[in-house]
C-alpha positions in Angstrom: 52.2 48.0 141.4 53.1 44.2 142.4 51.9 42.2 139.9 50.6 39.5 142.5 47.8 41.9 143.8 46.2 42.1 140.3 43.5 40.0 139.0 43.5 37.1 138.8 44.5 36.3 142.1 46.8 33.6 143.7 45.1 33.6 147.2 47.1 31.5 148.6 49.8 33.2 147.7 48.8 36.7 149.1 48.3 34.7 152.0 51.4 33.2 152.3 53.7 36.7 151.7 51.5 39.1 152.7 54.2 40.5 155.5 56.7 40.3 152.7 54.7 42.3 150.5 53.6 44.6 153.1 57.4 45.3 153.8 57.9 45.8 150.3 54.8 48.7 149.5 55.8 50.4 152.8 58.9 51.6 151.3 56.8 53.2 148.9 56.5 57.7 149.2 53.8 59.7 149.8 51.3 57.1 151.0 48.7 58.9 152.1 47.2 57.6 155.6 43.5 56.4 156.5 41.9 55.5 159.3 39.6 52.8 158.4 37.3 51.3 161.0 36.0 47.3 160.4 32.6 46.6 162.3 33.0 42.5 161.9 29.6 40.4 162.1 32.5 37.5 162.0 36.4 37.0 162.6 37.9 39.9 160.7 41.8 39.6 161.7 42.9 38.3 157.9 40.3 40.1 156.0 42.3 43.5 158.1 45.9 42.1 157.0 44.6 41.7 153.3 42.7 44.6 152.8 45.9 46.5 154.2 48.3 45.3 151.4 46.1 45.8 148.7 45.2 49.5 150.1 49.1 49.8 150.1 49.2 48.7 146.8 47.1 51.4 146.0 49.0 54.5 147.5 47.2 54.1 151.2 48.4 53.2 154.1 45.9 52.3 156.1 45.4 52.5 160.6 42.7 50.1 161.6 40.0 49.7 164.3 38.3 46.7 164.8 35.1 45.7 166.7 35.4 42.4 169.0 33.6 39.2 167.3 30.2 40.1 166.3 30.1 43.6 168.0 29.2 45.7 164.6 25.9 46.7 166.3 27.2 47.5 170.0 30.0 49.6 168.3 27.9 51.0 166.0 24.9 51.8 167.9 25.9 52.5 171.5 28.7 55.0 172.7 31.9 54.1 171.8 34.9 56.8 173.4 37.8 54.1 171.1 35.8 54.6 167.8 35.3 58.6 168.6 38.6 59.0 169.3 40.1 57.2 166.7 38.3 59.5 164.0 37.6 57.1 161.4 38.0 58.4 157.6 35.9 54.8 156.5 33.9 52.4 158.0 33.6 49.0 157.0 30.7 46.3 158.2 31.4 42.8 157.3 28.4 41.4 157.5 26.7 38.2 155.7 24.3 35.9 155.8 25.1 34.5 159.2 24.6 37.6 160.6 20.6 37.6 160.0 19.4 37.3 163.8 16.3 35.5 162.7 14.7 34.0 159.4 11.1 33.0 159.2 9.9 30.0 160.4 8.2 27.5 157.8 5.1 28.0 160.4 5.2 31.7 160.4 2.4 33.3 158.8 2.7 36.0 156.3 2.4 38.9 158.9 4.9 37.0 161.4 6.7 36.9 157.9 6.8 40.9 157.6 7.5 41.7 161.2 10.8 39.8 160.9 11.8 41.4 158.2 11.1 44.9 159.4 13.0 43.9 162.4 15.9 43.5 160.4 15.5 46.4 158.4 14.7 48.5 161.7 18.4 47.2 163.0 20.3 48.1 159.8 18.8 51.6 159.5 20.1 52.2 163.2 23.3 51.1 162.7 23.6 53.9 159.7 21.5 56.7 161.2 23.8 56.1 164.8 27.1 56.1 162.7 26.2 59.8 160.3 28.1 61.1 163.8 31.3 60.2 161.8 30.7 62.2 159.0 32.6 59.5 157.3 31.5 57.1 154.5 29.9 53.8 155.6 31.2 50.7 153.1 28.5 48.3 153.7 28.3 44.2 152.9 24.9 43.2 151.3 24.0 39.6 152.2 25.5 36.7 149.8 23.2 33.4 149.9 23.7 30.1 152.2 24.5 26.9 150.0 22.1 24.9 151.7 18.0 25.5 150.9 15.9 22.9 153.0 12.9 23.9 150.3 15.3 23.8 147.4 14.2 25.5 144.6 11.1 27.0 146.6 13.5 28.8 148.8 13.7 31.2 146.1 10.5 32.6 146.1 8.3 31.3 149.1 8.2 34.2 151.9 9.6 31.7 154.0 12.3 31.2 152.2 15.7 32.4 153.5 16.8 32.7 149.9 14.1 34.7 149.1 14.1 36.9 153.1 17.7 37.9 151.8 17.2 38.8 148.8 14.5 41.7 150.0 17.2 42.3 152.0 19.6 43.5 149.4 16.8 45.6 147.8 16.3 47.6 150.7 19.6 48.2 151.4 20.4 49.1 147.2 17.3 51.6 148.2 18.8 53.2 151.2 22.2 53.9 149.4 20.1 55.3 146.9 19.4 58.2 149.2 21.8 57.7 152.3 25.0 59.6 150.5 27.1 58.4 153.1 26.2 54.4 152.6 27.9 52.4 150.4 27.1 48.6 149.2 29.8 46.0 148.7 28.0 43.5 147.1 29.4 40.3 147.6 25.5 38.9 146.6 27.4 39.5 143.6 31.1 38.5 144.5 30.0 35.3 146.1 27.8 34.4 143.3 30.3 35.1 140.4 33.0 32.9 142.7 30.9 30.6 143.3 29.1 29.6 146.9 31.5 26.4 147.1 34.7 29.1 147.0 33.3 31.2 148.6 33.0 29.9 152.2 34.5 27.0 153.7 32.2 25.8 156.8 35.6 24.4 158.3 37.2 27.9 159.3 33.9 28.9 159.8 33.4 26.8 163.0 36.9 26.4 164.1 37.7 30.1 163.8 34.3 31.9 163.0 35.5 33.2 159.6 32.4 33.6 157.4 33.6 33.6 153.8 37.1 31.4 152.5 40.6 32.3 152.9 40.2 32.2 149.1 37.7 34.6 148.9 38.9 37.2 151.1 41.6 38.5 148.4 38.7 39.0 146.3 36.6 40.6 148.9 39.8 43.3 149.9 40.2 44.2 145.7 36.3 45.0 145.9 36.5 47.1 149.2 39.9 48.5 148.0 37.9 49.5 144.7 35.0 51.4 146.7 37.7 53.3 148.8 38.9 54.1 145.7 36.4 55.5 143.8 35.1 57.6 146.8 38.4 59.3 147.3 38.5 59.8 143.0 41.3 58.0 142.2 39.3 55.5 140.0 41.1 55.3 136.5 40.0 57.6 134.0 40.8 57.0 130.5 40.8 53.6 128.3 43.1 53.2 125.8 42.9 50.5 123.3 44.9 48.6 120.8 43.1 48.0 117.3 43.7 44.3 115.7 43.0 41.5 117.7 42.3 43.6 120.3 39.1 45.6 119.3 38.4 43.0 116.5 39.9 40.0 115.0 42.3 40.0 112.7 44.8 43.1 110.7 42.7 45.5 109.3 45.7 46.7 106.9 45.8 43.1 105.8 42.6 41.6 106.0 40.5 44.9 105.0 37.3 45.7 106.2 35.4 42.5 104.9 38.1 40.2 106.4 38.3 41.0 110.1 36.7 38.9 112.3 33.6 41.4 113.9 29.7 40.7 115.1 27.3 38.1 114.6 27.3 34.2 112.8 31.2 33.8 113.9 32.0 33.2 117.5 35.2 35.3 117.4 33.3 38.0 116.4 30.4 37.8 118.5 32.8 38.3 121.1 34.5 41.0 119.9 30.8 42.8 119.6 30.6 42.2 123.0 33.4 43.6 124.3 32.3 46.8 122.3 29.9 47.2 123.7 31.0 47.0 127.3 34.0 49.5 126.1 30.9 52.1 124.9 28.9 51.2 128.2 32.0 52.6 130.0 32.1 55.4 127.6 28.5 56.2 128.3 28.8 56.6 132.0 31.7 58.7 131.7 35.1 56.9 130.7 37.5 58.5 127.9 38.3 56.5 125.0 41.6 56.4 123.3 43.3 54.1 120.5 47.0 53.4 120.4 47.6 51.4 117.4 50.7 50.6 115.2 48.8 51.0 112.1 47.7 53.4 109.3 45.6 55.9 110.5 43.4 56.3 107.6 42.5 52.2 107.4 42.1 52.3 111.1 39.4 55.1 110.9 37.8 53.4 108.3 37.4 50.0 110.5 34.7 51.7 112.4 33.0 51.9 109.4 32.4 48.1 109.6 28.4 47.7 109.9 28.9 45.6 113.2 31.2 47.6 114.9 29.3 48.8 117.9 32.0 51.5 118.4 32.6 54.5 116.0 35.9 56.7 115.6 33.8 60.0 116.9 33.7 57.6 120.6 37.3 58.2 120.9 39.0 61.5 122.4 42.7 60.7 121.1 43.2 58.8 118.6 46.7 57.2 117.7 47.0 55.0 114.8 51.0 55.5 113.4 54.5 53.5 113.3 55.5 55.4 116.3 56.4 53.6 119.8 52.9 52.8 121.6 54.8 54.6 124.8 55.3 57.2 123.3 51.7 57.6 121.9 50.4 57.0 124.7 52.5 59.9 126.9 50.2 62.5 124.0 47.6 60.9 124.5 47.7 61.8 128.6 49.1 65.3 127.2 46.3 65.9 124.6 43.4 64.8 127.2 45.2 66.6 130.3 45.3 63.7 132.5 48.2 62.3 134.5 49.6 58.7 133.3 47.9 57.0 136.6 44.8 57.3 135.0 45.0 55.2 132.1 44.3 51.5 131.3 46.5 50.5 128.4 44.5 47.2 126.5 46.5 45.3 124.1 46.8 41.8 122.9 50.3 41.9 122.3 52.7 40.4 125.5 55.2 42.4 123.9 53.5 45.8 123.0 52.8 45.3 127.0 56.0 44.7 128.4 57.3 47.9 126.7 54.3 50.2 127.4 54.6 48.9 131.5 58.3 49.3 131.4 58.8 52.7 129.7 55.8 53.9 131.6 55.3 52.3 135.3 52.5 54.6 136.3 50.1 53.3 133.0 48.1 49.9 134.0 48.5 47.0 131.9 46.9 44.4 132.9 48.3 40.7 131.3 45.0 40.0 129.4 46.9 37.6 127.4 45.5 37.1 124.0 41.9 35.3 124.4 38.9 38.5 123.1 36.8 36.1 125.7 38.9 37.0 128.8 39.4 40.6 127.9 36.5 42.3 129.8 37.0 40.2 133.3 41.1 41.6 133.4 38.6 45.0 133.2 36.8 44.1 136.0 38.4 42.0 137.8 41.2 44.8 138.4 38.0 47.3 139.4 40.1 49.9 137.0 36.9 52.2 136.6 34.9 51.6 139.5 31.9 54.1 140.0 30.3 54.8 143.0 27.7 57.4 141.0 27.1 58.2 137.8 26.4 62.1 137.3 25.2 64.3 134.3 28.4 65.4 133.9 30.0 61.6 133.8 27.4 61.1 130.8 28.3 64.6 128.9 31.7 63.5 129.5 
């Protein structure tokens, strides 16, 4: 994996040597190849170069068709021998706000209010009903939100408001994927927003060169598309294996005991060590395997999730490692005991070291560099899109 595709991202960096990376993964084996169509509502040229590295990065190597400026509807919709033939395996339509034909007027009445909005809807359900003919998954952008609202905070929830027109928007669309198996949401409502609007476009490219969102942003899009891709083709990671002190709590529980570690509410270390319990059980819950890999005794380990504001208990956990051997080495039974290849775990830990030596005696485990801050822990998680979902079944929640 090279280290300057994970999160947190140096976009201008990626930017800068994304040829010499590309070089670089292309000497990798068995890539397996994708055809992967963009539909662009904007300039798509760089978001195509980025996507493709981080794809690489990922074990794909990717063959690309893209629509002319602002032809996702004509390619979509009408026939199209160059899409046909080139059998896509994904389709992607980078859409956003700028791509909404028309908003409501501040005169438009209430019904003039609905019939624009059905229009738009109307369109949307076209493009996916005329692109089923690919039997391929559809990656869809919902719409993020303009940084400029002429009725401010009203924007937000007058029917005139643009803020408010997209925002129905998205709920359709959330709706439809709900029962269009083929369609899936990228949700950069949500990327933009957790960026920020000010990082995530830049108004200069976007009327010199028609690019919709930032050069900055579009690392952050590719990880999210790369993510879906992902997920749809199973090769989402699988099992999360955690250290124990400092890392699921604060403090050394052999040291420390059970009353000393640093765990739930009225200290604001442990507050947010409670919460990143509970996002480790959420990912339990929807089907995630939990695993500990601790340099510690077992017996005082066990007993830490007898703390009263531990969120997570020692019956949550499939393996459980807590002994003097080398975490490596741990970790390899744990993949045995569970049945799962190394590629599928996530190796937490708060220790650089414990990390250098788990990543170098076993290349195919992630490790991300969460560093040491509890606060930053769950966004390394994320950020890297380690255990991205694209359903939850029965069996995920049995799990």
């Amino acid at each position: 994996m090279d280290d300057i595709l994970n999160f947190p991202f140096d976009s201008k960096l990626i930017l800068r040597k994304k040829n010499k990376i590309k070089r670089k993964l292309l000497d990798r084996n068995n890539l397996l190849d994708l055809n992967i169509a963009i539909l662009g509502g904007s300039t798509t040229d760089e978001i195509k170069n980025i996507l493709e590295i981080f794809l690489l990065n990922k074990g794909i190597k990717p063959k690309f068709y893209q629509s002319e400026y602002n032809k996702f509807y004509e390619d979509s919709v009408f026939k199209n021998e160059d899409l046909l033939n080139f059998k896509p395996d994904f389709i992607y339509i980078h859409i956003t706000h700028y791509n909404i034909t028309e908003f409501p007027s501040l005169s438009a009445s209430d019904e003039d209010v609905q019939t624009i909005f059905d229009n738009q809807i109307l369109k949307f359900k076209s493009i996916w009903n005329s692109l089923t003919k690919y039997n391929c998954p559809i990656i869809q952008n919902n719409f993020d939100l303009p940084t400029n609202r002429s009725l401010g905070n009203l924007d937000s929830y007058d029917l005139r408001g643009r803020s408010y027109f997209l925002n129905r928007l998205n709920l359709i669309f959330s709706k439809e994927a709900q029962h269009n198996k083929s369609l899936y949401i990228n949700d950069i409502n949500y990327l933009s927003a957790l960026m920020g609007l000010n990082n995530w476009y830049d108004k200069n490219i976007w009327f010199t060169a028609k690019y919709s969102i930032s050069f900055y942003a579009i690392p952050y899009l590719c990880n999210n598309i790369t993510g879906i891709v992902l997920s749809i083709l199973g090769r989402s990671k699988k099992c999360l294996v955690l250290d124990l002190d400092n890392t699921c709590w604060g403090g050394v529980i052999g040291d420390d005991g059970l009353s000393g570690i640093k765990l739930g509410n009225g200290n604001p270390e442990g507050e947010a060590y409670m919460e990143f319990q509970n996002y480790v059980k959420e990912l339990k819950e929807r089907g995630v395997i939990l695993a500990v890999c601790s340099k510690n005794d077992h017996d005082i380990a066990k007993d830490a999730f007898k703390h009263s504001d531990s969120v997570l208990a020692f019956d949550d956990f499939t393996s459980f490692k807590a002994n003097w051997e080398p975490k490596y080495l741990n970790i390899e039974k744990i993949a045995n005991e569970i049945n799962i290849g190394l590629d599928s775990l996530v190796f937490i830990d708060d220790n650089a070291m414990e990390r250098n030596i788990v990543e170098s005696q076993l290349p195919d485990v992630c490790v991300p560099n969460i560093g040491n801050e509890i606060v930053n822990f769950i966004d390394f998680i994320e950020g890297n899109n380690y255990f991205e979902s694209v359903n939850i079944s029965s069996d995920d929640i049995n799990r």
